[in-house]
N, C-alpha and C positions, 0 to 999 in steps of 0.2 A: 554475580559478575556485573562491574557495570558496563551497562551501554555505550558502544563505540557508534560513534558517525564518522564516518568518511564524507568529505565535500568537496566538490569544485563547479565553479562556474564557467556561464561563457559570456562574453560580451560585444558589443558593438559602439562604433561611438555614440555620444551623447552629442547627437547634431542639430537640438533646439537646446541643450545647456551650451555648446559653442555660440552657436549666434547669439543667447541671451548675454555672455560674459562679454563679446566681443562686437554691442550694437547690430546684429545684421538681424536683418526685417529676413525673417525665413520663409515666410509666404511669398514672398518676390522671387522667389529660385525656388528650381525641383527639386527633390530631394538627395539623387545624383550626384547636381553642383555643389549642392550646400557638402555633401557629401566629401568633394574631390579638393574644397574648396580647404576644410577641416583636416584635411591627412595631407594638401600642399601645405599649409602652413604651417604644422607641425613638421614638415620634413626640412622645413625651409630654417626651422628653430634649430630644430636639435640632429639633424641628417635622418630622422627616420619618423615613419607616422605613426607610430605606437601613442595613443593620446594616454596626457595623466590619467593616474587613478581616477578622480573626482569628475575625468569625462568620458569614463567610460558606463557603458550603457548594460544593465545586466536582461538576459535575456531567456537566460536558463540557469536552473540552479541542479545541480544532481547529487543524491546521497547514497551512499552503500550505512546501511544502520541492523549492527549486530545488537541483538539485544535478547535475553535469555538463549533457547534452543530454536533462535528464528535469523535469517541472513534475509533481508531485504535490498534492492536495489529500484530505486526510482528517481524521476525528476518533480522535482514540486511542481504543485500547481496545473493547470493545462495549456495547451499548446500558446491560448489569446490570455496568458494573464497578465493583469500590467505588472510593472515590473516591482511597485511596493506589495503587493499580495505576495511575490514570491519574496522576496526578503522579510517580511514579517511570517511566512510560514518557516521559514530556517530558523529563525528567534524563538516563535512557538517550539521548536521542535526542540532546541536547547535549555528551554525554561522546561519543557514537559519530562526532558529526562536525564538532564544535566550529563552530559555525555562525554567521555574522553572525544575530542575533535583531533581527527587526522585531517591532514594536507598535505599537497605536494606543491611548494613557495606556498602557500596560502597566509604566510608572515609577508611575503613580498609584494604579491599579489590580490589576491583572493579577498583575504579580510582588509586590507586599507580601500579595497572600492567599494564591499558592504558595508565599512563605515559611512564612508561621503554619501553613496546613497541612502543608506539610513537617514541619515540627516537631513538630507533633501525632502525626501519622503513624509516624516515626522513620527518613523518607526520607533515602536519601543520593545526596547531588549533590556530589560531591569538584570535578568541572571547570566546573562554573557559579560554586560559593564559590572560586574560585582567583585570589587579591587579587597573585598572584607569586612565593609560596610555593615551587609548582614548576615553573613558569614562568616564568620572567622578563619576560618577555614582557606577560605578564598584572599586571604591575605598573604601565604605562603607559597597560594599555585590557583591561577588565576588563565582566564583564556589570555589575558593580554599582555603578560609578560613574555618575552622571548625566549626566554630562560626557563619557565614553569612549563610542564608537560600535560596540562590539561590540554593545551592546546600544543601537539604535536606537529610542529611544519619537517616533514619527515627529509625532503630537498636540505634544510638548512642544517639541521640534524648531521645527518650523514657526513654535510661538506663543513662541520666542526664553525660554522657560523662563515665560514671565509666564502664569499663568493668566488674566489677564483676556482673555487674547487665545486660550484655547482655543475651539476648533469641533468637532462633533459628526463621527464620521465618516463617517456619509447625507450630510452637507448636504455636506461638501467630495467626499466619491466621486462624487454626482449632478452637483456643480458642472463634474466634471470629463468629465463623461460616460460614467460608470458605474452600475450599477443600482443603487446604493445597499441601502438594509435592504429585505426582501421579507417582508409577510406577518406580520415579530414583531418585537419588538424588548427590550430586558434589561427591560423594567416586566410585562414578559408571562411570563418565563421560570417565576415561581413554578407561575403557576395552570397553567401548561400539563404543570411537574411532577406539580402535584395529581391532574392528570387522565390521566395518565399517557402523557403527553406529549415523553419522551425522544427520539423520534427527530426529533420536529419543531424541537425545541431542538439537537441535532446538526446539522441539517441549516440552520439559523439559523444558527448557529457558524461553517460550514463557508464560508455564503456571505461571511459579515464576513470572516474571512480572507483571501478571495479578494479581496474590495471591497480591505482594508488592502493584497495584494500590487500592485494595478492601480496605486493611488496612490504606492506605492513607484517603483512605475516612470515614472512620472509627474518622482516628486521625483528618481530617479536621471538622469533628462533634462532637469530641469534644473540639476542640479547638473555636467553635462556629463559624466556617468560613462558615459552611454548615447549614444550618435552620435543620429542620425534612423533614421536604417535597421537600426541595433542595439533603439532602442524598438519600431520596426515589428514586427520579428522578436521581441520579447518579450512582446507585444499576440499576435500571432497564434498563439503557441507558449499563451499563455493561453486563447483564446477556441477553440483548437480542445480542449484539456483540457476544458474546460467541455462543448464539445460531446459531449465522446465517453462523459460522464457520463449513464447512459437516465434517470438519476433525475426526478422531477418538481421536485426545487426548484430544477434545475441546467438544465434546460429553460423553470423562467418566469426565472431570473437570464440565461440567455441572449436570453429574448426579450423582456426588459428593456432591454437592451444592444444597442441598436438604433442 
């Protein structure tokens, strides 16, 4: 079977790549202003402070990675890593096992800010950029075509590429009878950095992924990939992961999932 990864991120902005694109001396101001300074001006652009791709700051990365008779869920790296260690651990982990990639927008989102930071960085991802070059293979179904299903953006999928017809991935996980977001959700992720709040935001992460694998298997049943008793058995291979987890966020995602 091959190995499935489940991904998602979190971020914050990139408030020394704002001041460097835009002149400001970031040592003349806290971090705060520079802060407040970066989400007025963006609101002031476009009505809202959601910064580009390319200025956002990644800060967590988290995987659910099924692979033989094993269901894993973690976030790379540790709590203080900078933020090219963790995008070059996601690269490793796609070079090491070449993996069907699930996402939920991670066409929208997710993978256009691992690229810009890659690039910042001077990360290398040789078998994620691989269009068939050295594979052939990867000429037909490829992570970076929209349209190939190596890389699966499950949100785009679903809503048949039409944005009008995307959905949140709370409302459709709960819809389906999963615990959905617990606790925080990406409008929370800054302040909860400010306050130094990294692990709370990993462990937010950790749970979306898990959400995003449920619904996978959800969508793999009905696309008839999964039997009934094959879904069963991948439900319960999940909910006992979860259990085996002493953590506290992994004990209210369980006993959400009722």
């Amino acid at each position: 079977m091959q190995p499935t990864l489940v991904f998602d991120i979190e971020t914050i902005p990139d408030l020394a790549g704002f001041a460097a694109v835009n002149g400001i001396d970031e040592t003349a101001l806290a971090p705060g202003e520079l802060a407040e300074m970066a989400l007025l001006a963006r609101r002031q652009r476009t009505g809202s402070d959601f910064m580009p791709h390319h200025l956002h700051r990644i800060v967590a990365i988290s995987c659910v990675l099924r692979s033989g008779d094993q269901l894993k869920v973690w976030s790379l790296g540790e709590p203080d890593s900078a933020e090219a260690e963790l995008i070059q651990r996601f690269y490793d982990g796609i070079e090491r096992y070449t993996p069907q990639l699930v996402s939920w927008n991670g066409g929208g989102f997710d993978l256009p800010v691992l690229h810009y930071r890659s690039l910042i960085h001077g990360v290398a991802a040789a078998r994620y950029w691989d269009w068939g070059d050295d594979d052939k293979e990867f000429k037909w179904n490829n992570y970076l075509s929209r349209y190939h299903t190596r890389h699966l953006d499950l949100m785009d999928v679903l809503a048949m590429y039409q944005p009008r017809a995307n959905a949140p991935l709370d409302d459709v996980a709960k819809l389906c009878g999963f615990p959905g977001k617990l606790g925080m959700d990406g409008s929370k992720v800054l302040e909860a950095w400010q306050n130094g709040g990294i692990d709370a935001i990993r462990n937010y992460c950790e749970t979306d992924v898990m959400n995003t694998w449920l619904v996978y298997l959800r969508f793999q049943k009905l696309r008839g990939t999964l039997t009934e008793a094959a879904y069963a058995a991948e439900i319960e291979l999940a909910r006992d992961t979860v259990a085996s987890h002493p953590a506290q966020h992994w004990q209210e995602f369980l006993a959400a999932w009722q």
